[in-house]
Backbone as JSON, one array per atom type, in Angstrom:
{
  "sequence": "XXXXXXXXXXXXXXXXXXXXXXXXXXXXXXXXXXXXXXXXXXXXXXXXXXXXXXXXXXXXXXXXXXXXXXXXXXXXXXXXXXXXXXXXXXXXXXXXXXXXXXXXXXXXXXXXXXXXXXXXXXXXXXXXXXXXXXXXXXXXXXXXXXXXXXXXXXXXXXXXXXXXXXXXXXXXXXXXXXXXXXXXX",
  "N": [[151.23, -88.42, -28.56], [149.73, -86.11, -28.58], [149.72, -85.56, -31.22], [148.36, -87.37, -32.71], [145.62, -86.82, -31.01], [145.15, -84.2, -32.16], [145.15, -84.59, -34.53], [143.05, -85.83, -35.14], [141.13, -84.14, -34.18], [141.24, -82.29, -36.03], [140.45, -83.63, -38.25], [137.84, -84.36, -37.55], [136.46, -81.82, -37.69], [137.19, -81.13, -40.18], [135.35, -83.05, -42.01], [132.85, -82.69, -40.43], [132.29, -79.91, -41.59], [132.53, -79.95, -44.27], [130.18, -79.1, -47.2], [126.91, -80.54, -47.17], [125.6, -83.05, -49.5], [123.59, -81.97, -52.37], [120.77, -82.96, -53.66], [120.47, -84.74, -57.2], [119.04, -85.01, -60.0], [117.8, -86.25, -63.51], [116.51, -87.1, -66.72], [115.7, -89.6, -68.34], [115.58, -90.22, -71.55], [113.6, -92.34, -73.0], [112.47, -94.7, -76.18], [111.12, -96.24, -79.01], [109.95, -98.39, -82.17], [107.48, -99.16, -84.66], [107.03, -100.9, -87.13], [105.59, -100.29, -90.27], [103.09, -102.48, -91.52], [101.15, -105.02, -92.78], [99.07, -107.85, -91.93], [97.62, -111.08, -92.27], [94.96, -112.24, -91.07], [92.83, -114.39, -91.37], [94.01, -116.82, -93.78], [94.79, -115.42, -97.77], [93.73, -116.99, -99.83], [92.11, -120.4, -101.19], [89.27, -121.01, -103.01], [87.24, -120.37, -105.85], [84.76, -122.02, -107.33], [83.5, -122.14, -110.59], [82.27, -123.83, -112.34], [79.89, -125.08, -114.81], [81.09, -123.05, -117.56], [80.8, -122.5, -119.76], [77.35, -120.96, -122.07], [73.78, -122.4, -122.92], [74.36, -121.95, -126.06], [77.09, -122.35, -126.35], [79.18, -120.71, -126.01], [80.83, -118.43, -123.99], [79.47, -117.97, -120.45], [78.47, -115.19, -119.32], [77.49, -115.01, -116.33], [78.34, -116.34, -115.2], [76.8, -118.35, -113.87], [77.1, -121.02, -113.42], [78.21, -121.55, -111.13], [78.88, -122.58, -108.11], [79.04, -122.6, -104.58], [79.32, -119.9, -104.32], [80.37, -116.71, -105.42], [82.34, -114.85, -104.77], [84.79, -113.98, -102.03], [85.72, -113.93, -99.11], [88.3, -112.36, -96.46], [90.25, -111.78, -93.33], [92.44, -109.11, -92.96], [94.57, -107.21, -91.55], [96.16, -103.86, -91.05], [98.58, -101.8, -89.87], [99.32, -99.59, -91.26], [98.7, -95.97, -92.21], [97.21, -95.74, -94.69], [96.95, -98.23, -96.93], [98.23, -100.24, -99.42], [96.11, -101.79, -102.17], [96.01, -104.73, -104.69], [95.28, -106.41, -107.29], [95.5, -108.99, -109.61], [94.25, -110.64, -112.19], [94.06, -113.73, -113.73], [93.96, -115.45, -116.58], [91.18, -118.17, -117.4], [92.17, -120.57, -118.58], [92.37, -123.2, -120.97], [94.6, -125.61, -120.76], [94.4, -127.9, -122.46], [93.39, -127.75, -124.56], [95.03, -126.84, -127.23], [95.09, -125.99, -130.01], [93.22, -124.24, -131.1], [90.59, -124.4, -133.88], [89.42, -121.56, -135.88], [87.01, -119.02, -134.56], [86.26, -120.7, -132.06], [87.75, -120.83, -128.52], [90.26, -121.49, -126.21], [89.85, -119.7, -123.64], [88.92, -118.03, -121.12], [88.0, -115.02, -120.22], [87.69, -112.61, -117.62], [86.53, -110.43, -114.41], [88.0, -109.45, -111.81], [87.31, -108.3, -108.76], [88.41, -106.46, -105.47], [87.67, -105.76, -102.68], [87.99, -103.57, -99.83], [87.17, -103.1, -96.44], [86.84, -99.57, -95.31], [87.92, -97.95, -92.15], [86.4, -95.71, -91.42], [83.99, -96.28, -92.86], [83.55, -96.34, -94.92], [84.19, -97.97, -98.22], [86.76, -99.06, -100.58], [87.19, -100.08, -103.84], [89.0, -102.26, -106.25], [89.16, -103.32, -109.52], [90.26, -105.41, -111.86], [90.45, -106.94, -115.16], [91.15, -109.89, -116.67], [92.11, -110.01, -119.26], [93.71, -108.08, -119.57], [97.44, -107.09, -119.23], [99.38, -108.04, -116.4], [98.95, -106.43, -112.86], [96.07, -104.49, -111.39], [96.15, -101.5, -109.31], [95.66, -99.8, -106.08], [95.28, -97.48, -103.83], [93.71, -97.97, -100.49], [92.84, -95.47, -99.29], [92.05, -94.97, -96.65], [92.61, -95.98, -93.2], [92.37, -100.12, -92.63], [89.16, -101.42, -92.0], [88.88, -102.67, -88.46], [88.08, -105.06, -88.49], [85.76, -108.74, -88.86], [86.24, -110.2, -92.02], [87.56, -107.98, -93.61], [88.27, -107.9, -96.32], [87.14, -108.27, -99.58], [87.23, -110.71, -102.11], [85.76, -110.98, -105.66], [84.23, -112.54, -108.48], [83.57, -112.14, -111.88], [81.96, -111.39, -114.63], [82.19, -112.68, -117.25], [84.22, -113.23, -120.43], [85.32, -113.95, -123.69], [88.21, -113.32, -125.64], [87.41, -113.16, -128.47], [84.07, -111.86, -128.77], [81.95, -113.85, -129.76], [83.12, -116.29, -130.08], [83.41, -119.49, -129.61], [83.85, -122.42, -126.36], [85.8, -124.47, -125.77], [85.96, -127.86, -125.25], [86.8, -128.97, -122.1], [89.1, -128.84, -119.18], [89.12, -125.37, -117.46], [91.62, -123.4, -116.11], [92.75, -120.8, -113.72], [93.75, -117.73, -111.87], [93.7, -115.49, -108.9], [95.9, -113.53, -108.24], [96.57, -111.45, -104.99], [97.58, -109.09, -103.52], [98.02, -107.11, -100.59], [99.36, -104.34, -99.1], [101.41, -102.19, -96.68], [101.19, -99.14, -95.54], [103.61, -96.33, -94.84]],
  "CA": [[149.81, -88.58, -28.36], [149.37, -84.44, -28.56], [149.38, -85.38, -32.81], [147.19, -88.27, -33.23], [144.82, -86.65, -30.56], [144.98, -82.87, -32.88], [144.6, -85.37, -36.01], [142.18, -86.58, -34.6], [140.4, -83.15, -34.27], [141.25, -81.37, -37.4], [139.72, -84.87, -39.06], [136.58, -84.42, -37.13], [136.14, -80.48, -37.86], [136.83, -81.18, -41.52], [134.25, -83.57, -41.84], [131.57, -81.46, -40.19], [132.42, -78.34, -41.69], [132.07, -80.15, -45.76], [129.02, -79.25, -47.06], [126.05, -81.98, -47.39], [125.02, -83.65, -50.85], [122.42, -81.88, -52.67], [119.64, -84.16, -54.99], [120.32, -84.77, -57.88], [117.96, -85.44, -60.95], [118.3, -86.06, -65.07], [116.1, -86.9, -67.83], [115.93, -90.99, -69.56], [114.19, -90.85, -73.11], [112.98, -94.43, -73.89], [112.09, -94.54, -78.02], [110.53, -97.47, -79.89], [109.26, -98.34, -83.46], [106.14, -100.0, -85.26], [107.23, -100.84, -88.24], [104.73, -100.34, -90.94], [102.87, -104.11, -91.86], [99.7, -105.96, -93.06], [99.0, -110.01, -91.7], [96.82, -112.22, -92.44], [94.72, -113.07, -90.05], [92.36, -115.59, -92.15], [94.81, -116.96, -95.26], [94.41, -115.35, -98.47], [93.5, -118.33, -99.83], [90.95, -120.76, -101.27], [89.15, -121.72, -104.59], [85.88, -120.57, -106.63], [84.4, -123.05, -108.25], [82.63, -121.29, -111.51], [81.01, -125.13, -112.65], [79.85, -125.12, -115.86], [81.47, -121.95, -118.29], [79.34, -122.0, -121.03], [75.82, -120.99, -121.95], [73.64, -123.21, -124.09], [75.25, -121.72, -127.28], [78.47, -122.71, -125.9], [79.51, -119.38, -125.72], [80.62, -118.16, -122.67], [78.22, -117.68, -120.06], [79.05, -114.08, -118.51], [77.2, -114.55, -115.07], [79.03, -117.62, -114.32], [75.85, -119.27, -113.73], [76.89, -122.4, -112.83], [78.93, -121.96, -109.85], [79.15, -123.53, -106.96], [79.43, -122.16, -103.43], [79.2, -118.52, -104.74], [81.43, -115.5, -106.71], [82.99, -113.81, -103.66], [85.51, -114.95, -101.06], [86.36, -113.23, -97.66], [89.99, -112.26, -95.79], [90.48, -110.97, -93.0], [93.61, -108.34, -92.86], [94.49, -106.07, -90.82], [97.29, -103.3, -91.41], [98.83, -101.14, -89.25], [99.42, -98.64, -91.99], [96.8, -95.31, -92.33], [96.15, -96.17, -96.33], [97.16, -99.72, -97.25], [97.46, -100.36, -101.19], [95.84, -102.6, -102.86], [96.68, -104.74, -106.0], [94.7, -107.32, -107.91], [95.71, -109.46, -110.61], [93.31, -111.46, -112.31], [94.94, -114.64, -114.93], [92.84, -115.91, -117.31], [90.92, -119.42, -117.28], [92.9, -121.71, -119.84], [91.95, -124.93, -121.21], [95.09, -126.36, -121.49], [94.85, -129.75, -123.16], [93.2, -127.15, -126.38], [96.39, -125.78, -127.91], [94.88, -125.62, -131.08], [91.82, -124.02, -131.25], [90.73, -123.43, -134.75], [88.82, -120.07, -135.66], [85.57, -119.46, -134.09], [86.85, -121.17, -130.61], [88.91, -120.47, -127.88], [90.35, -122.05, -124.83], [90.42, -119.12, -122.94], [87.68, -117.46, -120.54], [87.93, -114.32, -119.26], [86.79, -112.5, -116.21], [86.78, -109.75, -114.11], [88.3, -110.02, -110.36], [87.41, -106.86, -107.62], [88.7, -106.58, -104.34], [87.21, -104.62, -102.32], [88.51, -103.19, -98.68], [86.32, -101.57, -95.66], [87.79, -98.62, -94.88], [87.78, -97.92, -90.52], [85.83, -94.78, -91.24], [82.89, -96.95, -92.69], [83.67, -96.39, -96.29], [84.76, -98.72, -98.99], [87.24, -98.78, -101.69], [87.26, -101.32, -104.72], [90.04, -102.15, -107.33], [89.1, -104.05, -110.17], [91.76, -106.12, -112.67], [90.67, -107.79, -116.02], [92.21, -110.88, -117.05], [91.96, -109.57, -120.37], [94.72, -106.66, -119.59], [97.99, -107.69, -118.35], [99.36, -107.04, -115.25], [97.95, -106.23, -111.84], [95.75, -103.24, -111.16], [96.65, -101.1, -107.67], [95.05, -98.52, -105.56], [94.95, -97.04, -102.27], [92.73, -97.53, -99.23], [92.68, -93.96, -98.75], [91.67, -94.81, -95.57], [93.0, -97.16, -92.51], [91.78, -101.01, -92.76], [88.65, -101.51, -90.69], [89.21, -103.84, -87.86], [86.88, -106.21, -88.28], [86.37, -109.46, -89.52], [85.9, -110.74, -93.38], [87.47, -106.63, -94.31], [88.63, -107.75, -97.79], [86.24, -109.7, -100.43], [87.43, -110.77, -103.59], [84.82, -111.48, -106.4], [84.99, -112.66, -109.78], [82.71, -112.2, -112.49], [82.22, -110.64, -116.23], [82.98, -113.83, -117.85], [84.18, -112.94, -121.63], [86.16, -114.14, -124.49], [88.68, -112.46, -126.58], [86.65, -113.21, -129.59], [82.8, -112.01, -127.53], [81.65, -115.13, -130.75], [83.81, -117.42, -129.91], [83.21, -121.38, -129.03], [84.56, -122.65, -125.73], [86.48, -126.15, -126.65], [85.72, -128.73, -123.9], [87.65, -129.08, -121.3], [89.09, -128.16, -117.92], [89.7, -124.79, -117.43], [92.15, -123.27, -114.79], [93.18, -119.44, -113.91], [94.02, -117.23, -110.57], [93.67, -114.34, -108.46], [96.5, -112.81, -107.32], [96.4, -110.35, -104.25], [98.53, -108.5, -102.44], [97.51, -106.39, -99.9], [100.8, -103.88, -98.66], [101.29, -101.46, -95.78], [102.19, -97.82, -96.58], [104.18, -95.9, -93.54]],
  "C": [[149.09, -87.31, -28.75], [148.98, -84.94, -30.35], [148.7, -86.39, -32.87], [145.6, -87.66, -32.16], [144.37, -85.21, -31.5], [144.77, -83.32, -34.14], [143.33, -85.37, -36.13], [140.66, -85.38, -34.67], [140.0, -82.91, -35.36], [140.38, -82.61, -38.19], [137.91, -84.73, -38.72], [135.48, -82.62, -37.75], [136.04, -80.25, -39.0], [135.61, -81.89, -42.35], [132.66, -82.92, -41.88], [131.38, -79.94, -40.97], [132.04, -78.61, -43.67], [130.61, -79.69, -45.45], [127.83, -80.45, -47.62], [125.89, -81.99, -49.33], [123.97, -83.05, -51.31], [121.7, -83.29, -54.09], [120.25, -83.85, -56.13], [119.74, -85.46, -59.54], [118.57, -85.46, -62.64], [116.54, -86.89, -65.6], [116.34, -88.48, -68.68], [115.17, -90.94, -70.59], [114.07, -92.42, -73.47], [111.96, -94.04, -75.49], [112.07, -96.15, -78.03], [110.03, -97.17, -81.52], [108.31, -99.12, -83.81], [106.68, -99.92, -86.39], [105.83, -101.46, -89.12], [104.3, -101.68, -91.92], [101.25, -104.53, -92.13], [100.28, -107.6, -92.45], [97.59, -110.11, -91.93], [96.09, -113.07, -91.35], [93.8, -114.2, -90.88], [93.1, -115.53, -93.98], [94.12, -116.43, -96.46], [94.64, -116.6, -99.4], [92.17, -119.1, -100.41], [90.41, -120.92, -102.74], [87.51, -121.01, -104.84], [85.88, -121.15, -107.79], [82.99, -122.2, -109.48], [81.84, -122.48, -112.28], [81.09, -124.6, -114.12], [80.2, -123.6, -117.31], [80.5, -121.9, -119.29], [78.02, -122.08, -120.79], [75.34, -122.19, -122.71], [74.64, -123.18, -125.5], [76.56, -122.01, -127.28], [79.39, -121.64, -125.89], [79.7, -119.06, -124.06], [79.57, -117.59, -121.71], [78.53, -116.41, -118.6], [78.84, -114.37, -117.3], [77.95, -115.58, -114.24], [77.98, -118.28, -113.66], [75.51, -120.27, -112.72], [77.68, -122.46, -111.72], [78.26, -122.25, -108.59], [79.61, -123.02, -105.53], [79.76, -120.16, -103.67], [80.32, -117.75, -105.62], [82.34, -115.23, -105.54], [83.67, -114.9, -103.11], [86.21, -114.13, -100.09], [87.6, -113.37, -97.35], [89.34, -111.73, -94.99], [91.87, -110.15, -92.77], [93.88, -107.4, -92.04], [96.08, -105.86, -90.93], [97.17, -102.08, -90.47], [99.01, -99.7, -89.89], [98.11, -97.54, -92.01], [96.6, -95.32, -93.92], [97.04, -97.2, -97.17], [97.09, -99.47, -98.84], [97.46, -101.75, -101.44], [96.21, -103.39, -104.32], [95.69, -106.07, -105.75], [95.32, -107.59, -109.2], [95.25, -110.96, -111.03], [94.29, -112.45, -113.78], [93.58, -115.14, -115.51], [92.53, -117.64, -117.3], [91.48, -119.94, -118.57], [92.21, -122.87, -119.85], [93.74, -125.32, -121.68], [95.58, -127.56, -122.39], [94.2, -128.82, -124.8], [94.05, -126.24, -126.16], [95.85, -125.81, -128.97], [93.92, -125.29, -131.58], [91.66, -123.36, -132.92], [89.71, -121.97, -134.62], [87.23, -120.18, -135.89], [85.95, -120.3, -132.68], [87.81, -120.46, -130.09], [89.05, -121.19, -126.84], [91.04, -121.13, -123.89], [89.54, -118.13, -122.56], [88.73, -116.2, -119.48], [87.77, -113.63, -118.09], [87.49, -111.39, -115.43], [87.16, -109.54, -112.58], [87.69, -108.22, -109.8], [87.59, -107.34, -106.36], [88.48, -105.63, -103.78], [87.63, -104.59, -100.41], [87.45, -102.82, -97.77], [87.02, -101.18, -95.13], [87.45, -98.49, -92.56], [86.66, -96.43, -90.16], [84.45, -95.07, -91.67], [83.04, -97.05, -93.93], [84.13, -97.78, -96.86], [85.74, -98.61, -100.23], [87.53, -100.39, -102.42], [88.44, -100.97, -106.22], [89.31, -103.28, -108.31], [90.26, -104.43, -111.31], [90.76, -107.13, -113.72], [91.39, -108.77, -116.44], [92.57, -110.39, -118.34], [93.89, -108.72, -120.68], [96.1, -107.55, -118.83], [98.65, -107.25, -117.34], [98.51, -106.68, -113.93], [96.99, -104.26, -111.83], [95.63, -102.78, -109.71], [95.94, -99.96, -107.11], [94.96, -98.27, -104.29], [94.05, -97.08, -101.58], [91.94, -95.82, -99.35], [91.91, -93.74, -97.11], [92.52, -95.44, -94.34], [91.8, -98.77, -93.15], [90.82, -100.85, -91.61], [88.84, -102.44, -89.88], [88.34, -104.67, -87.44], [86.98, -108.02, -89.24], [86.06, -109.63, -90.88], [86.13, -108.8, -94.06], [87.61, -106.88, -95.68], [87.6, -109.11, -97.95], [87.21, -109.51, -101.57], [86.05, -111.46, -104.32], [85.12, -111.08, -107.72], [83.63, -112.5, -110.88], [82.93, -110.97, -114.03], [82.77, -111.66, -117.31], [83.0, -113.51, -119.37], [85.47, -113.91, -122.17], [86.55, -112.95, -125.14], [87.91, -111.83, -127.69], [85.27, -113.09, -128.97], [81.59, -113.4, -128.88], [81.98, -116.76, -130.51], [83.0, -118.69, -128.93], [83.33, -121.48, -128.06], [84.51, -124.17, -126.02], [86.15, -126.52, -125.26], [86.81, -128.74, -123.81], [87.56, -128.29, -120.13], [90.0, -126.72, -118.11], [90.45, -124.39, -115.94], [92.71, -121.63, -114.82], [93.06, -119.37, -111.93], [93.99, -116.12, -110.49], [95.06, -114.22, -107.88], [96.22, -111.79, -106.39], [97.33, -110.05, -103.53], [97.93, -107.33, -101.88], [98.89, -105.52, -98.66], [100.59, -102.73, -97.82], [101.9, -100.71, -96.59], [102.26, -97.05, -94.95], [103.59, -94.67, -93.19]]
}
């Protein structure tokens, strides 16, 4: 009994005699990313109707005249990026049912597209793209997008022929804007 009662001690004296737990503290980093993006909040998207192409003379009729629901056409975009680039690429209006235009005609109307951005600082920047030329033409914001709505217009206008003489052959013509509108990190 003398050793489980002196166990019994020394167990109790060791106990008491450790010393206590101090605090102890560290350090969690939590990290994330934004990866650099443009959307679409209203589709780039949609149709101008330019109505009748020629003037009297049947020559093309630069101002586009005869359209229909106006030149321009609103987006809105918004990009997380601080200077977004731009790119326009304007195709030319075809007639295709005239494949054989002789000389002095053409079935093929030009035109000049711009897209223009508001910048978030109040500014604007505009790219323009000939159908004429091929290829898109590109350029930087140089700013952030502003966040508002209708930031990008496109508008079309400068209506020419190859030949600035030339006919336009009846018919329907048809052509497109391309746009792309790309985040930069």
């Amino acid at each position: 009994m003398k050793k489980i009662v002196l166990s019994a001690l020394f167990a109790a004296t060791t106990f008491v005699a450790a010393p206590a737990f101090a605090q102890v503290s560290g350090t969690v980093d939590v990290t994330g990313t934004v990866a650099a993006r443009c959307s679409a909040i209203t589709p780039i998207s949609g149709s101008i109707t330019l109505g009748e192409l020629a003037a009297a003379s049947g020559k093309v009729d630069p101002a586009f005249a005869g359209n229909t629901g106006g030149l321009s056409r609103n987006f809105t975009i918004l990009c997380n990026g601080a200077n977004p680039k731009l790119s326009v690429n304007a195709r030319p209006l075809v007639n295709a049912a005239a494949t054989d235009s002789p000389s002095g005609y053409t079935n093929t109307v030009h035109y000049t597209a711009t897209l223009t951005a508001m910048g978030a600082k109040g500014g604007s920047t505009s790219v323009a793209d000939q159908s004429l030329s091929s290829g898109a033409t590109t350029a930087q914001v140089g700013d952030r997008l502003a966040t508002v709505a209708n930031n990008i217009s496109l508008t079309v206008g400068s209506g020419a022929t190859a030949e600035p003489t030339a006919v336009l052959d009846a018919g329907t013509y048809a052509g497109n804007v391309e746009i792309i509108i790309a985040p930069t990190a």
